[in-house]
C-alpha positions as a printed NumPy array, in Angstrom:
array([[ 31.784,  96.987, -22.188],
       [ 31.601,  98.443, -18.51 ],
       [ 28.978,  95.601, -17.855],
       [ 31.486,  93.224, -19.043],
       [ 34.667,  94.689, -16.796],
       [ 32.214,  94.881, -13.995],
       [ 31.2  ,  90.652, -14.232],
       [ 35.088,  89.794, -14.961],
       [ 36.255,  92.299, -11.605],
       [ 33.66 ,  90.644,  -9.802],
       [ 34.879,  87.265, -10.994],
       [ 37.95 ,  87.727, -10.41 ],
       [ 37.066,  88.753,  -6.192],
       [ 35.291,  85.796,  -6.014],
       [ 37.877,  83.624,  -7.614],
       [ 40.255,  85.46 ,  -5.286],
       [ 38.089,  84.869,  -2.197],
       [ 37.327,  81.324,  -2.875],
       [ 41.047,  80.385,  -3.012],
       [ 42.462,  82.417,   0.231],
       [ 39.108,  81.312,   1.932],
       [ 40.183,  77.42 ,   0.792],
       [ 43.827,  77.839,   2.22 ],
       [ 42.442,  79.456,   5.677],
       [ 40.114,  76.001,   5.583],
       [ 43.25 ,  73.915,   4.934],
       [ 45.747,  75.626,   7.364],
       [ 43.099,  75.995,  10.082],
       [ 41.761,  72.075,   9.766],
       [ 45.747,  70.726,   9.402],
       [ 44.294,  69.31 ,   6.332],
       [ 47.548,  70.452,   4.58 ],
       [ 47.492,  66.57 ,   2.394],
       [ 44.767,  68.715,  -0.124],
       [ 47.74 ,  70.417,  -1.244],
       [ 49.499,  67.296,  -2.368],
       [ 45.621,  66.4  ,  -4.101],
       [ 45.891,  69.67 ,  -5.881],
       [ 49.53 ,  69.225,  -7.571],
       [ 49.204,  65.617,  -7.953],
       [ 45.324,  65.371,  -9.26 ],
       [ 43.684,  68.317,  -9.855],
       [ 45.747,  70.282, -11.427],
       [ 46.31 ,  67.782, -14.023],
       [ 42.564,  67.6  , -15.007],
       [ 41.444,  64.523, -12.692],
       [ 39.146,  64.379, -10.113],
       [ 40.53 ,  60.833,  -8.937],
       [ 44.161,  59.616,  -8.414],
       [ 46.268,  58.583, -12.019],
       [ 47.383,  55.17 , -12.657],
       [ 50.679,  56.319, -13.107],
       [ 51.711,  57.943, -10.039],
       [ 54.903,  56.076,  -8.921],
       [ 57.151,  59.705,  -9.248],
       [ 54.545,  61.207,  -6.895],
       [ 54.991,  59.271,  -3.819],
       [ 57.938,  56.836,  -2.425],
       [ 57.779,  53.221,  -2.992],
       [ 59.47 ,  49.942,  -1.913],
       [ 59.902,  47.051,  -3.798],
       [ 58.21 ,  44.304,  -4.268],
       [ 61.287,  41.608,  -5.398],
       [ 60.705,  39.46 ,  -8.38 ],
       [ 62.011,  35.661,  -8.05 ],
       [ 63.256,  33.699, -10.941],
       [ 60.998,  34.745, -13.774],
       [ 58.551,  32.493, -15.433],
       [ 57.295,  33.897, -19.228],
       [ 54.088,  33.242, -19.909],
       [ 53.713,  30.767, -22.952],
       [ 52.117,  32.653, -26.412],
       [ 49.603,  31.17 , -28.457],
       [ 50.361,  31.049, -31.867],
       [ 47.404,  33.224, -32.526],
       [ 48.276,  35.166, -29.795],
       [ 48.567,  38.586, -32.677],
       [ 45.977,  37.359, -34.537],
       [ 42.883,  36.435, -32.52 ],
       [ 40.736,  39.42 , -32.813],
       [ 37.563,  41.191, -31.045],
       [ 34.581,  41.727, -32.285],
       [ 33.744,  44.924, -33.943],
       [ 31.209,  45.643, -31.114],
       [ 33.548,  44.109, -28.175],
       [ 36.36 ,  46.644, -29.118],
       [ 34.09 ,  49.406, -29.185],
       [ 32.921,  48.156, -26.055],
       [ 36.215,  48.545, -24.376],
       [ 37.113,  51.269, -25.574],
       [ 34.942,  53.106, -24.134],
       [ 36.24 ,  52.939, -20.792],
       [ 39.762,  54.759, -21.447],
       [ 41.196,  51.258, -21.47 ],
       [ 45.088,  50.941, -20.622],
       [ 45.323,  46.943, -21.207],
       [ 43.47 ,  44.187, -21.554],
       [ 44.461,  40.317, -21.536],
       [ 43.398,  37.065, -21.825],
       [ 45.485,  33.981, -19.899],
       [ 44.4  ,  30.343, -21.096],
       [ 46.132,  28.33 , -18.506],
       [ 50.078,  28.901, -18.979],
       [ 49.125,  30.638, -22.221],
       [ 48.402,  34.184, -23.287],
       [ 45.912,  34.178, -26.189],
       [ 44.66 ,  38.192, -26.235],
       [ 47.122,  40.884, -25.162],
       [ 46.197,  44.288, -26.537],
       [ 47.721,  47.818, -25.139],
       [ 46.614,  51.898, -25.551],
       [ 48.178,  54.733, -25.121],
       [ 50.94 ,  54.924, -22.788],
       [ 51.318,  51.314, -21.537],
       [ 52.633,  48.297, -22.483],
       [ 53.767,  44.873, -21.263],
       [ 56.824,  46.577, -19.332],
       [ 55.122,  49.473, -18.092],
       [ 53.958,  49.21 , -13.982],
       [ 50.167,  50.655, -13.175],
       [ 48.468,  51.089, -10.026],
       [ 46.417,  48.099,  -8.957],
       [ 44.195,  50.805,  -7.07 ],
       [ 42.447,  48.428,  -4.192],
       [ 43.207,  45.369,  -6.235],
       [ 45.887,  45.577,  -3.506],
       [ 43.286,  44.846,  -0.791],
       [ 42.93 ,  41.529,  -1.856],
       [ 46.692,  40.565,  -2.033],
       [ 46.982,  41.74 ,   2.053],
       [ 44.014,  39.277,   2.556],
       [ 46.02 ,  36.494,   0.952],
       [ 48.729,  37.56 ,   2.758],
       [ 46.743,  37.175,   6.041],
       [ 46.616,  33.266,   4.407],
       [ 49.995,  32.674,   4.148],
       [ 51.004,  34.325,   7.659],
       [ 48.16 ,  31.55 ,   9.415],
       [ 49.987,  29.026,   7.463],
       [ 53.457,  30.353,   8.425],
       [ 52.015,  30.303,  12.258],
       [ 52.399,  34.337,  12.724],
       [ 48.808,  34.177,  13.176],
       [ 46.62 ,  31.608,  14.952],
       [ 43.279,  32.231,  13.35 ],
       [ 41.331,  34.777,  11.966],
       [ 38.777,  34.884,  15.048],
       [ 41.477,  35.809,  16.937],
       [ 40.871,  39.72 ,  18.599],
       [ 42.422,  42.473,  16.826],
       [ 44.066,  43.254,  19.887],
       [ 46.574,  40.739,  20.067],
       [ 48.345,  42.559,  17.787],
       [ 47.553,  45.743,  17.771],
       [ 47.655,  47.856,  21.663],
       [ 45.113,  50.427,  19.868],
       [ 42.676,  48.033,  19.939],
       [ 42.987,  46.886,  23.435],
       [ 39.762,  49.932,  24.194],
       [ 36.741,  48.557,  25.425],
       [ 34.9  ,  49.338,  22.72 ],
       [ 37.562,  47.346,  20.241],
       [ 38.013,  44.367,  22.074],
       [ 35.247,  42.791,  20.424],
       [ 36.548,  43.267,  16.497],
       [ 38.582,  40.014,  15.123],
       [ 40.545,  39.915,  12.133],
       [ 37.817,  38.176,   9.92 ],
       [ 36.223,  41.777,  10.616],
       [ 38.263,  43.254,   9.266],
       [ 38.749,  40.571,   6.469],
       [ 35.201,  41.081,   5.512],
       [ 35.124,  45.231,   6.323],
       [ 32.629,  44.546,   8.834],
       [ 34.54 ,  45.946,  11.428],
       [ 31.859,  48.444,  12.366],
       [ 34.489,  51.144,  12.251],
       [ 34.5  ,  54.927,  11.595],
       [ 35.135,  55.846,   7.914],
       [ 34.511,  58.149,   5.03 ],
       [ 35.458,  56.198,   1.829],
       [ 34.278,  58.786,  -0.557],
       [ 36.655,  59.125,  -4.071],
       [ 35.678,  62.12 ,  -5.012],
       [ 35.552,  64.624,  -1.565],
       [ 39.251,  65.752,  -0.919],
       [ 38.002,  65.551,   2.85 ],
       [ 36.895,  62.303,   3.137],
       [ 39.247,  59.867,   5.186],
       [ 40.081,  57.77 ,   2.281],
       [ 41.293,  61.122,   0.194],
       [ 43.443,  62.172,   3.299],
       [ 44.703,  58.236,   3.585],
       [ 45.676,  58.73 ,   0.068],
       [ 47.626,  62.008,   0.351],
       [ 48.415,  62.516,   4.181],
       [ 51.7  ,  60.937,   5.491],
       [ 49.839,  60.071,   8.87 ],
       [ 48.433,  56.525,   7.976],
       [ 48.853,  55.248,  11.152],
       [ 46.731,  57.601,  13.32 ],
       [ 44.152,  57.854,  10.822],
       [ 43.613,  54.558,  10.853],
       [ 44.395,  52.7  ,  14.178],
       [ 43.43 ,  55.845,  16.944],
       [ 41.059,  58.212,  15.18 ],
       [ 38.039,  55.737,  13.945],
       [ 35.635,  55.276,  16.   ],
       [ 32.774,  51.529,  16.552],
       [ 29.555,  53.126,  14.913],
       [ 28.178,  49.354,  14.938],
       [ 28.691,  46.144,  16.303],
       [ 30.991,  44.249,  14.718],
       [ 30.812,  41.273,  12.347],
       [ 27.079,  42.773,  11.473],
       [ 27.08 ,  45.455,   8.941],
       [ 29.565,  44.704,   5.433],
       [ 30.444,  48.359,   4.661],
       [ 33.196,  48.973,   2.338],
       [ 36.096,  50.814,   4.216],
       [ 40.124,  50.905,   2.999],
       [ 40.533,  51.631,   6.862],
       [ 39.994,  48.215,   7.667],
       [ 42.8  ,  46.996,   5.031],
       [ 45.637,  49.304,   5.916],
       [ 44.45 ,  48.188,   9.525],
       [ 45.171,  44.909,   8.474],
       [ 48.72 ,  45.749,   7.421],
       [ 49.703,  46.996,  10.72 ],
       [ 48.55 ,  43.908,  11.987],
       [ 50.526,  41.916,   9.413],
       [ 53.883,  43.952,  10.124],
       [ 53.058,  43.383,  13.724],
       [ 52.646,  39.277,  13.462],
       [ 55.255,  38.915,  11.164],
       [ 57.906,  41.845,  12.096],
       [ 58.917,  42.303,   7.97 ],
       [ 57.253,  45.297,   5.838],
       [ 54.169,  44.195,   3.993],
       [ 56.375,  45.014,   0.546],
       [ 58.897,  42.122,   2.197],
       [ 56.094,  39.687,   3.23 ],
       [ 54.598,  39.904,  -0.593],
       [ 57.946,  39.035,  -2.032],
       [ 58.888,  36.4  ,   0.19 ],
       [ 55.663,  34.325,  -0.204],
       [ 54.028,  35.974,  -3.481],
       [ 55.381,  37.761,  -5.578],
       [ 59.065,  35.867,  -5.979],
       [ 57.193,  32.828,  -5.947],
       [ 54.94 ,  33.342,  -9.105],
       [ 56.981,  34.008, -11.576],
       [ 56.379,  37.376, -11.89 ],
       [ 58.656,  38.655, -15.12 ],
       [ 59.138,  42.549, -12.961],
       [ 59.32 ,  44.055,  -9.733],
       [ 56.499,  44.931,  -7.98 ],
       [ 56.597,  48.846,  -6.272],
       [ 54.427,  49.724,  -3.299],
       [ 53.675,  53.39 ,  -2.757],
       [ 54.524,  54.431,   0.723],
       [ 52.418,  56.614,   2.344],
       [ 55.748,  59.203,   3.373],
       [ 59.563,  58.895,   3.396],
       [ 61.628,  55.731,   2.539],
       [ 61.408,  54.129,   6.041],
       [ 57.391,  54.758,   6.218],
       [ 54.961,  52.094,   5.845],
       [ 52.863,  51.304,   2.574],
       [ 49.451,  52.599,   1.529],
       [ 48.105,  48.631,   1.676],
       [ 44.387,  50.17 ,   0.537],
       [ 45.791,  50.751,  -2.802],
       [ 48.963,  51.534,  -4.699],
       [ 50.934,  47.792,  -5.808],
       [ 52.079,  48.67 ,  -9.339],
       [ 52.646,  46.116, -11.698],
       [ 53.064,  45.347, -15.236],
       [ 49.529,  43.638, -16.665],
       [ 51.382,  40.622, -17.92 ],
       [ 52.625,  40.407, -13.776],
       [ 48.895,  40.882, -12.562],
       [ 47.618,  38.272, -14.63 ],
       [ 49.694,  35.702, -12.619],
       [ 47.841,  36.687,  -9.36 ],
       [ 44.958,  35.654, -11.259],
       [ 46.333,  32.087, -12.15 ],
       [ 47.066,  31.507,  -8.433],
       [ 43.741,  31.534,  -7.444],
       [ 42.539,  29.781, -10.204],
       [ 44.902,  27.114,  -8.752],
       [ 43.537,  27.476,  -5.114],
       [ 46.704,  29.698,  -3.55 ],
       [ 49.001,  26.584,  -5.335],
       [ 52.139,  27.453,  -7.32 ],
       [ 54.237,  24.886,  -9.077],
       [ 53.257,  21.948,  -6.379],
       [ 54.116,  24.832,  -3.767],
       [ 51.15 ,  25.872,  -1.353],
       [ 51.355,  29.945,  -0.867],
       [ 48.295,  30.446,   0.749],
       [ 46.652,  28.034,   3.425],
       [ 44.4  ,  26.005,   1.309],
       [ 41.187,  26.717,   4.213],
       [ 41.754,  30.341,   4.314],
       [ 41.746,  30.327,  -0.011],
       [ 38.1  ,  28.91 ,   0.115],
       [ 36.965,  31.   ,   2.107],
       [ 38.598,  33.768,   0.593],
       [ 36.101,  33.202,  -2.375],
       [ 33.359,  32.333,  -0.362],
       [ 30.539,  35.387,   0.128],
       [ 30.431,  36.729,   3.746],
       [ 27.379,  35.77 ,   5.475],
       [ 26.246,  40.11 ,   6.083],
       [ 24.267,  42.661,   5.295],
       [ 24.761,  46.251,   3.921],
       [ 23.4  ,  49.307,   5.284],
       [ 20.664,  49.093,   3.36 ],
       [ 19.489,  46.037,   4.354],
       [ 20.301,  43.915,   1.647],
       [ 22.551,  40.792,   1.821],
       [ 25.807,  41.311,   0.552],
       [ 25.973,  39.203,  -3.147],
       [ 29.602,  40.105,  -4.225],
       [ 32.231,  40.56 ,  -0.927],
       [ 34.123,  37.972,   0.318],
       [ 38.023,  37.804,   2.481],
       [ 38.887,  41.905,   0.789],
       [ 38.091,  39.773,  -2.644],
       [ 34.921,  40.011,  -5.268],
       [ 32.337,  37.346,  -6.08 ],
       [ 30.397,  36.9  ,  -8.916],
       [ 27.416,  34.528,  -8.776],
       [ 25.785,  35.681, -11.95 ],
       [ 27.292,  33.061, -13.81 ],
       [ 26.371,  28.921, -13.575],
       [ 30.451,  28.834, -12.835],
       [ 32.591,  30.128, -10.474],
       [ 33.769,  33.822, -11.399],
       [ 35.985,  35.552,  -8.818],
       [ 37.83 ,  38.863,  -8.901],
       [ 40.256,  41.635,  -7.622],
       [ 38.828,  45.013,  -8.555],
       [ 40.45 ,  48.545,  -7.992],
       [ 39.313,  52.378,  -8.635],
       [ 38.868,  53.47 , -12.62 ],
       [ 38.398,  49.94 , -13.644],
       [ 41.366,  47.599, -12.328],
       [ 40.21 ,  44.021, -12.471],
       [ 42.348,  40.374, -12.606],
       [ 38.907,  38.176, -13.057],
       [ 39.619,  34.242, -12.498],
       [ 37.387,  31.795, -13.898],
       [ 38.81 ,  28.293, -12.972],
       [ 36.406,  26.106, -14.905],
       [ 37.951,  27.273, -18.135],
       [ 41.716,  28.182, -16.496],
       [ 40.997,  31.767, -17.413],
       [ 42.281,  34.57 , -16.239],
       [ 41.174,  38.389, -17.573],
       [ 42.753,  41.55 , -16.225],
       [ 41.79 ,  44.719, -17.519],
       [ 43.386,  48.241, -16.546],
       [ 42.633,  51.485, -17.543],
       [ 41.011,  55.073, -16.632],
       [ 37.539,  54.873, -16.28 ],
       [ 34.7  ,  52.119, -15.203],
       [ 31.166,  51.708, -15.76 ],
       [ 28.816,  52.876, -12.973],
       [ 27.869,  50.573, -10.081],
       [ 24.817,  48.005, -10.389],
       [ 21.499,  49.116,  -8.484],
       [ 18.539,  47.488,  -8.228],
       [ 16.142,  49.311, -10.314],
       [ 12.968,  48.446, -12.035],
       [ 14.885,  47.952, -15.066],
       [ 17.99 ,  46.064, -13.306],
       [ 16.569,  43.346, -11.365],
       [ 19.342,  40.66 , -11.35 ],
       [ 20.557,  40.19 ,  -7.927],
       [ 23.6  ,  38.805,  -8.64 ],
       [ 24.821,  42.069, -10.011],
       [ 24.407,  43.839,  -6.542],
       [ 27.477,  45.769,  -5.696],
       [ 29.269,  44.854,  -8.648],
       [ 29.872,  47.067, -12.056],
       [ 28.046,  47.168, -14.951],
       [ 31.146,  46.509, -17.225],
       [ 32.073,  42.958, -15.413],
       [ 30.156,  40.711, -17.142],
       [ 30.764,  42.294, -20.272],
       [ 35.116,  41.756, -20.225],
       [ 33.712,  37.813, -19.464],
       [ 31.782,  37.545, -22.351],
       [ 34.155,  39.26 , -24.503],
       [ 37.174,  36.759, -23.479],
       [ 35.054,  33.881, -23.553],
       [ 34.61 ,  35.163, -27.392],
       [ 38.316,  35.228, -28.081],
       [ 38.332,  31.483, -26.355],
       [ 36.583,  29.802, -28.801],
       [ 38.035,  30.812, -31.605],
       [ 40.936,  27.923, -30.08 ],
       [ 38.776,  25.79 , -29.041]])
């Protein structure tokens, strides 16, 4: 019994010590964003951000435009997965998951929580709408072209040693910049990017050029909310503005849109992640590239910049290998004898377009499977940098397809 008091007194101390010596850390450092991590993450059992955190932070709006309803099959409620397909999603905490067939949903199942009102966090799916906003501001003649310096927008990048980055280097996070983009350290840059209300120096005066630019593709959500100063810059409207005026009214969408701001009501918005939308609303991102950046005869996105949007940039990673699944902030699948392209964000977030069917498949949820590495056993290059779970939701919808068909 003494024994026992002794270990519990003792466990207590070190609890004790371990917490005071965490808070000396945090006040010392200025890294006083961890304490936001704690009561918005941690302390509700995750080790990763929620994709329902819009009463956390402050948002803006993304406006709707006149809504367009998506069409429903007639066996929209009755089309079914397999017995081993459900299982399959299931497995990864799923929140939705939905199949578009041209104007027409044919699968739309919900757990838990959501349904086809409620908003969830795109997570870096958001990355890829900035880069198609990049599109529609060449178009609109904000900007002049995408090998255009960095510079010419931005005064932080005026340094020597920034003159050289453009904005397709940014476009294809080859920017050679500073970053830590770790999900899981509360001090890695992306953690504090998440939580700290300081966006702007983080990102535009504190990174350093590690390597030249335009060589190395290393994933960074620097380089997109880099790219959203830039936008605001060019085009003088909030990115939350820009998306509305030439996206988000112009789809259809059925809901607003909000954009997590990264501090008060008159901040700036966390462009890296952090759109929330309804699933039914994501699905018509989806459509639009399926239809090349075209909306009902209306071109949204400069019809160049699109292609190359889906095209794979021409780089290597760190480790030598050549990138097989990054293109403009936007995925690339090659495994398939058809074009498959896709938005992806943290715990599993994906809109996947496959235009040679007019098929669109987002799936949200919780968790994702792990990353694809090239192992004795997992040889395919095509799956390099993409997640084990991808081809999986493709085969699954392409199930549910033919039983129309």
């Amino acid at each position: 019994m003494k024994y026992s008091k002794k270990i519990f007194k003792y466990g207590v101390l070190l609890t004790l010590t371990l917490i005071i010596g965490l808070n000396v850390y945090i006040l010392i450092t200025g890294r006083t964003y961890i304490y936001k991590a704690i009561e918005f993450t941690y302390l509700k059992g995750n080790i990763q951000p929620s994709i329902y955190e819009t009463n956390e932070f402050n948002s803006r709006t993304v406006s709707k435009g006149k809504p367009h309803l998506w069409k429903e099959h007639p066996k929209l409620n009755t089309l079914k997965l397999s017995k081993k397909g459900l299982e399959y999603l299931e497995k990864f905490d799923p929140a939705s998951f939905l199949i578009a067939w041209g104007d027409t949903l044919i699968f739309e199942q919900y757990w838990g929580e959501h349904n086809e009102n409620k908003l969830g966090n795109s997570f870096s799916m958001s990355k890829s709408i900035v880069s198609l906003l990049i599109g529609s501001a060449i178009q609109d003649g904000y900007i002049t072209s995408i090998d255009e310096p960095v510079a010419n927008y931005l005064d932080e990048f005026k340094t020597d040693d920034k003159q050289k980055i453009t904005i397709r280097h940014l476009l294809t996070m080859s920017s050679g910049l500073s970053w830590d983009e770790s999900y899981i350290s509360p001090f890695s840059d992306v953690a504090k990017l998440y939580y700290d209300t300081d966006a702007k120096e983080l990102t535009l005066n504190t990174r350093k050029v590690e390597d030249e630019p335009g060589r190395i593709f290393d994933y960074k959500s620097g380089d997109t909310q880099t790219l959203m100063y830039l936008l605001k810059s060019a085009t003088q409207k909030s990115v939350s503005g820009y998306a509305s005026e030439k996206i988000w009214s112009k789809i259809g969408a059925e809901s607003d849109a909000l954009w997590n701001l990264v501090g008060d009501n008159n901040s700036e918005e966390k462009s890296f992640c952090c759109l929330y939308a309804t699933t039914r609303d994501f699905a018509k991102l989806g459509k639009l590239i399926n239809q090349n950046g075209k909306w009902d005869n209306e071109q949204l996105i400069d019809s160049n910049y699109v292609k190359e949007f889906k095209r794979l940039a021409p780089l290597q990673k760190k480790d030598g290998i050549n990138n097989q699944c990054f293109g403009f902030h936007y995925w690339i699948y090659t495994g398939l004898p058809y074009q498959v392209s896709y938005y992806r964000g943290l715990r599993g977030q994906y809109i996947i377009s496959i235009p040679k069917f007019d098929l669109v498949i987002v799936r949200t949820g919780s968790r994702t499977g792990p990353s694809w590495t090239n192992t004795a056993t997992q040889t395919n290059n095509a799956m390099l940098g993409h997640k084990t779970d991808l081809p999986t939701y493709i085969e699954i919808a392409l199930a549910v397809l033919s039983q129309i068909n």
